[in-house]
C-alpha positions in Angstrom: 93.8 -2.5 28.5 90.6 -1.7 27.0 87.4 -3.8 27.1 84.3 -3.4 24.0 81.2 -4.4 24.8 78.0 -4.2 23.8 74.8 -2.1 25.2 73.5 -4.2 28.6 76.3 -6.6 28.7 77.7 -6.8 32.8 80.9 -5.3 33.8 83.9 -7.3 33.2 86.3 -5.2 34.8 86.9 -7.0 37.8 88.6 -10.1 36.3 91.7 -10.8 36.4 92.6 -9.2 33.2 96.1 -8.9 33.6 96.9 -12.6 34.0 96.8 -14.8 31.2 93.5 -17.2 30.5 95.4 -20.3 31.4 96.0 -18.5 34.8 92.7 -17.9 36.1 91.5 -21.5 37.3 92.9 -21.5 41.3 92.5 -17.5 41.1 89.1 -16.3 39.6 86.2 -17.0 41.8 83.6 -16.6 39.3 85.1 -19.7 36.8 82.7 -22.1 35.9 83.5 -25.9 35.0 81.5 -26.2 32.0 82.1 -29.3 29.4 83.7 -27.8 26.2 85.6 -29.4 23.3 88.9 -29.1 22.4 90.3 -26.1 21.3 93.6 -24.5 20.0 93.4 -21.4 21.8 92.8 -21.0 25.8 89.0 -20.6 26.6 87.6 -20.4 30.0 84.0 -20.3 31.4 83.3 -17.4 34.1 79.7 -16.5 35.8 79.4 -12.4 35.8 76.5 -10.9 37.1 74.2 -14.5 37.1 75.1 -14.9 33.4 77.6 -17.7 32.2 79.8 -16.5 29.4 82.8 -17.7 27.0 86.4 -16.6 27.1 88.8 -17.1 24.6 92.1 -16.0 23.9 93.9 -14.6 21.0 97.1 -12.7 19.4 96.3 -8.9 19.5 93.2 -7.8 17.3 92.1 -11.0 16.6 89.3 -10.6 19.0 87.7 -7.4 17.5 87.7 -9.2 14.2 85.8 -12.4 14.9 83.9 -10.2 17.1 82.5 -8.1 14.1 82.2 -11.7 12.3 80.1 -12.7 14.5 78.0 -9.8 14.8 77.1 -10.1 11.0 76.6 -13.6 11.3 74.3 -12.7 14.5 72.6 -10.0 12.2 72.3 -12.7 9.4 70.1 -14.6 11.6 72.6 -17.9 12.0 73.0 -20.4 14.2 76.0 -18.8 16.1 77.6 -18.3 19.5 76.2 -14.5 20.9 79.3 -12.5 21.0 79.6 -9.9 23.4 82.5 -8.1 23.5 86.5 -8.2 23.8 89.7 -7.2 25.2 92.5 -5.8 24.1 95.9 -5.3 26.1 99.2 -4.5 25.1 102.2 -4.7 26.5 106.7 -4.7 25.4 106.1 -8.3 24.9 102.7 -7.3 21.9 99.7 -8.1 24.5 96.7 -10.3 23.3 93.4 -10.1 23.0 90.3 -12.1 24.5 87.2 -12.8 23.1 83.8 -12.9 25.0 81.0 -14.8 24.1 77.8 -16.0 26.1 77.8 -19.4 26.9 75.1 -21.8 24.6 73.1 -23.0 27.3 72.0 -26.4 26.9 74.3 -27.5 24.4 76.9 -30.6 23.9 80.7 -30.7 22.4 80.9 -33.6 19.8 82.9 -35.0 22.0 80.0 -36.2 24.5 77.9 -37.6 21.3 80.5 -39.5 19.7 81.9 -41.0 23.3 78.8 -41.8 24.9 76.9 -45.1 24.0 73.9 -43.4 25.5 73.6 -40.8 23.1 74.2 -43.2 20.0 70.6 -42.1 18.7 71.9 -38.4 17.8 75.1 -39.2 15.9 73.2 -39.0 12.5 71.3 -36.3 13.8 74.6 -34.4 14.4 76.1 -34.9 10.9 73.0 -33.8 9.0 72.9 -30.8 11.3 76.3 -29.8 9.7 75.5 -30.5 6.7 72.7 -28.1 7.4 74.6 -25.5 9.1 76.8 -25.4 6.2 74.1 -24.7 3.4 72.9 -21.8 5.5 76.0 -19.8 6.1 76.8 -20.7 2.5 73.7 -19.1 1.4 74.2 -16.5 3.3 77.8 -16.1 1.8 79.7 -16.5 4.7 82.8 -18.7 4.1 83.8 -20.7 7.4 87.1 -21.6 6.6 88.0 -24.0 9.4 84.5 -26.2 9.7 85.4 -29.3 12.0 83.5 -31.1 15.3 85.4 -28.8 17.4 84.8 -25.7 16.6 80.9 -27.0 16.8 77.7 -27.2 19.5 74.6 -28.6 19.5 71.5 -28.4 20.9 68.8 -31.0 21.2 65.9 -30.0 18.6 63.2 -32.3 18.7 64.8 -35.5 19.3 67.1 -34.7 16.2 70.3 -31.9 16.8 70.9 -28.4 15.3 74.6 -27.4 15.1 75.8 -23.7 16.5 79.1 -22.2 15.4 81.3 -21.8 17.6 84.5 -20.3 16.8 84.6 -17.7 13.2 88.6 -16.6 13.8 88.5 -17.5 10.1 85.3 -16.9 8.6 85.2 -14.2 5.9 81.8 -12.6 4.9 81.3 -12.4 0.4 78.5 -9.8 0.3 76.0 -10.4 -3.1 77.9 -13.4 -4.6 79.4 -16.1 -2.5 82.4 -18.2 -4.9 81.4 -21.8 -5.8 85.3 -22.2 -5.2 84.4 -21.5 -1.6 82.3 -24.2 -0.8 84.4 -26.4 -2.3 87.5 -25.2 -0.1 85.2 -25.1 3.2 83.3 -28.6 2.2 87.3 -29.9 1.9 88.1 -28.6 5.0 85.3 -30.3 7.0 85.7 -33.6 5.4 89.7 -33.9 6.7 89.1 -32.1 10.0 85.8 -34.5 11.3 87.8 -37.6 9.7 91.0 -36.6 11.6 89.2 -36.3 14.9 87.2 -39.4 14.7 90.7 -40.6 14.1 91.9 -39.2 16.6 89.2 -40.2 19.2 89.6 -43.9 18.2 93.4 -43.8 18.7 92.8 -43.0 22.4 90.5 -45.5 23.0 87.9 -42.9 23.5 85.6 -43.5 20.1 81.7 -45.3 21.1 81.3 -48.7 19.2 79.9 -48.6 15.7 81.4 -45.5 14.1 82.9 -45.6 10.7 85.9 -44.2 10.6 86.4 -43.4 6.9 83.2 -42.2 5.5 81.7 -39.7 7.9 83.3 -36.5 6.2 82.2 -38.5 2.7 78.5 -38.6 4.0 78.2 -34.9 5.3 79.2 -34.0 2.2 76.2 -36.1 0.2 74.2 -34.5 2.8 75.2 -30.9 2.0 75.0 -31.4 -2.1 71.3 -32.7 -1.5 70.1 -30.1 0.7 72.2 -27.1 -1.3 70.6 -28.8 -4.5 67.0 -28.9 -3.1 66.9 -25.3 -1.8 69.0 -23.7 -4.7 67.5 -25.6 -8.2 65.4 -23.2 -10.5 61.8 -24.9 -11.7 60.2 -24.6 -15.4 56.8 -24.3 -15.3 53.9 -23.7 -17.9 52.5 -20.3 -17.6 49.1 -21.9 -15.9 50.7 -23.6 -13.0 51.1 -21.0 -10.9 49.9 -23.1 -8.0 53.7 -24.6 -8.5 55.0 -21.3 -7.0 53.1 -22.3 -3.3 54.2 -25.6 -3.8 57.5 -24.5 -3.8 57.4 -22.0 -1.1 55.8 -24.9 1.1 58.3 -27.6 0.6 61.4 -25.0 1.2 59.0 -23.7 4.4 58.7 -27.9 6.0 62.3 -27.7 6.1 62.3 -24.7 8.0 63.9 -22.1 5.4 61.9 -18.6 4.8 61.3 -17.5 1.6 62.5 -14.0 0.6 62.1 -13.4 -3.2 60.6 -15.1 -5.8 61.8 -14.4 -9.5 59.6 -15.8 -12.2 61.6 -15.5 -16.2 60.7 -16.2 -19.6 62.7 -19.1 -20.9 63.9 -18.8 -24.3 60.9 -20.5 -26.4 59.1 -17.9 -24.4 56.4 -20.9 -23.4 57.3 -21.6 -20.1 58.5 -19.7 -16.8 61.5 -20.2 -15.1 61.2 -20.3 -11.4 63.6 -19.3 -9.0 63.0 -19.3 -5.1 65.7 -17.1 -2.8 65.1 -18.5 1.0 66.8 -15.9 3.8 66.6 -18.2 6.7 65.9 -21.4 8.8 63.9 -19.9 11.7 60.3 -19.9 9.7 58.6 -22.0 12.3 61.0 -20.5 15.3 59.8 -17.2 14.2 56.2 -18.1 13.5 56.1 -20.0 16.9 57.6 -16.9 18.6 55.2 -14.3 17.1 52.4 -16.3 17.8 53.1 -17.6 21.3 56.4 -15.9 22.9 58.0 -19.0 23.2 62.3 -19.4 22.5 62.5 -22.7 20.6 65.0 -24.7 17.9 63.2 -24.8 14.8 62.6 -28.2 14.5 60.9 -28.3 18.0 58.4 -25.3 17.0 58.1 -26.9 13.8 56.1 -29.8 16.1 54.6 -27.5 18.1 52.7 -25.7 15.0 51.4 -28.6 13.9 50.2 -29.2 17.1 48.7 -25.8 16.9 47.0 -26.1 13.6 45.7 -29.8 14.9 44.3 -28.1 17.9 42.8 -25.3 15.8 40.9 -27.1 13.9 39.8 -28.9 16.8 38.5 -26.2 18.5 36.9 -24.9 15.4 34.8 -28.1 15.0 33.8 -28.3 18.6 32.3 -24.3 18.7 31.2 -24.5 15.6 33.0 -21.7 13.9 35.9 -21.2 12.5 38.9 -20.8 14.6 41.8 -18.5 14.1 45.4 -18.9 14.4 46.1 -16.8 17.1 43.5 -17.7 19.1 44.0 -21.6 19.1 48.0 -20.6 19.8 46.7 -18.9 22.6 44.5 -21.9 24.0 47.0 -23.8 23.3 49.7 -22.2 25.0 47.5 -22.1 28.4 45.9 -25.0 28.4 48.0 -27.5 26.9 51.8 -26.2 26.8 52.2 -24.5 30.3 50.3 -27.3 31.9 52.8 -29.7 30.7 56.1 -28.4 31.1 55.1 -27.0 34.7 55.3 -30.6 35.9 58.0 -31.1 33.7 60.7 -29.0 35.7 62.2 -31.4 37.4 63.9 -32.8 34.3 65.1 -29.4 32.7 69.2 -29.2 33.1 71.9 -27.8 31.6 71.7 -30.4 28.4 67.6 -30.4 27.7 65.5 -27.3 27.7 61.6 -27.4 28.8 60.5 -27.3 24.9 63.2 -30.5 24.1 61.3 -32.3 27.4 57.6 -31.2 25.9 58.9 -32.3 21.9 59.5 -35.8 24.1 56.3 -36.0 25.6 55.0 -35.7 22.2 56.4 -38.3 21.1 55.3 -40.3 24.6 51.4 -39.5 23.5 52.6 -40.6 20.0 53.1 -44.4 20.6 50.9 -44.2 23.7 47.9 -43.6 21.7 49.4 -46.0 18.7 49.5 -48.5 21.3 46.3 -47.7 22.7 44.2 -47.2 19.4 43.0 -43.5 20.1 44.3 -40.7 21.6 45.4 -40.7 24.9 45.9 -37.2 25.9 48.6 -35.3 27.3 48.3 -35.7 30.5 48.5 -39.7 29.8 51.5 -38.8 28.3 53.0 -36.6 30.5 52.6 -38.7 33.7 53.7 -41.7 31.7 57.1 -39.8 30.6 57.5 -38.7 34.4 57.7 -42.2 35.3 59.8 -43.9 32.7 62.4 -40.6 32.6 62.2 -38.8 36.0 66.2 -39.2 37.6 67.5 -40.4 34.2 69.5 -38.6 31.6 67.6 -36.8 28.9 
């Protein structure tokens, strides 16, 4: 047997190696009842050293593959599961190999979205995120392979959801040029795979009320071609517009993709440019947040928060009188609005909402609030009207 892992994982030495996974609940202390969805291979959840990690197994070698898959997805900066190592053991009768992953705190199988009436609000929320994860590994020129709602988590981001990828056994990395025919064959295989499951939770009797059947593979793939042919498409412009080019970069930066290279041509009358944007990422307010503040967030819930920044920044700039910078009203920000708020708001953190999905929420509580009220009510307003409305219910 030998174990790979990388620099500062724990020891996993002392589990139960030499059983197989479906073996280990009823004779591994350190297993963990987690929810998960389904999945074709045996996966259990085990708590080594404090931490709370993934284990999945698979024929021999397939672990060190999707292992190094997901290390260049993890390198690429994508939405994926952290892998962290993997097993190898052979035997007369060819041994297996198990994959080890760190469990996505805070995230939710499809399964709990698409069964719960109480989480009805997310379900469009959950196919755009695919349709979002999708354009990024494309762009990236990963090919998944074997896209469907189980092989799929999600986070809450800012009362919407962003979509993690779970399981890359398939996934194929296309260096420089990623084939059209790829999409096609990946967008093909989500559309039958999320039908067929839907499908499938109906037929139990498991399916929440009001969920079409036959269309939702149909309108992730709208979804996809819109976004792919927002943050792809070249621009002409005249030789003068150059303010075009920030345009551009802005638009591409709102929906949370950073810009790497931008190409300006000649066209062939030799009048006009032709524009063409190459984005890298979807972290750009994540990162920006994170540079400016420390804090961990989902983009879409630092994407609020910097606004909030830039609103209190030019707030503070009008009441001293000077002009404020960025860092310094993150700062101010940070310890005088931010920490203040989500220290009262631990209560409510569990394993499905994180404190920066709780403060996005209180956000939205000073939002109507102050609508309702005809000014601004202030956070604390908010925050002790949230406590009272939410505090002991499900996030």
């Amino acid at each position: 047997m030998t174990i790979v892992l990388r620099p500062g994982s724990p020891d996993f030495r002392e589990l139960p190696w030499l059983l197989p996974l479906v073996s280990w609940p009823g004779q591994c202390a350190q297993i963990e009842d987690l929810p998960r969805g389904l999945s074709r291979h045996p996966v259990v959840f085990v708590n080594v050293s404090g931490g709370i990690y993934a284990l999945k197994e698979l024929p021999p070698g397939k672990a060190k593959s999707e292992f190094e898959i997901l290390q260049r997805m993890e390198e690429l900066r994508l939405p994926v599961v952290t892998p962290i190592g993997y097993m190898e053991a052979f035997s007369v009768s060819g041994g297996a190999s198990v994959l080890i992953t760190r469990y996505l705190e805070c995230s939710l199988p499809y399964r709990s979205l698409f069964m719960s009436n109480s989480l009805v609000r997310y379900r469009e929320s959950l196919l755009d995120a695919i349709a979002g994860l999708l354009v990024q590994i494309h762009l990236a020129g990963i090919y998944w392979g074997d896209c469907s709602l189980s092989n799929l988590l999600f986070r809450r981001d800012a009362g919407a959801l962003r979509a993690y990828l779970v399981d890359a056994e398939t996934a194929h990395y296309f260096p420089g040029h990623f084939p059209a025919l790829k999409r096609y064959d990946d967008l093909e295989i989500m559309s039958e795979s999320v039908d067929g499951e839907l499908l499938e939770l109906n037929s139990a009797n498991l399916l929440a009320n009001g969920i079409p059947l036959d269309a939702t593979g149909a309108y992730i793939r709208l979804r996809y071609q819109r976004l792919w042919e927002e943050i792809t498409r070249e621009d002409i412009i005249n030789p003068q517009e150059n303010f075009r080019i920030q345009e551009r970069i802005r638009a591409l930066n709102t929906l949370g993709f950073s810009v790497g290279d931008v190409a300006l041509a000649e066209t062939d009358n030799g009048n006009q440019l032709r524009l063409k944007v190459v984005v890298t990422d979807r972290n750009f307010h994540r990162d920006q947040l994170q540079m400016l503040t420390g804090l961990d967030t989902e983009e879409m819930q630092a994407r609020k928060m910097m606004n909030e920044i830039q609103e209190h920044k030019a707030t503070l700039s009008r009441l001293n009188n000077r002009s404020t910078s960025l860092s310094v009203a993150a700062y101010h920000w940070l310890e005088h609005i931010y920490l203040p708020v989500t220290s009262q708001l631990f209560s409510l953190a569990n394993q499905n909402t994180t404190l920066p999905e709780l403060y996005c929420q209180v956000l939205e509580n000073k939002w109507y609030l102050s609508e309702k009220a005809g000014h601004d009510v202030g956070h604390q307003i908010a925050t002790d009207d949230y406590l009272k409305k939410f505090s002991g219910m499900d996030n």
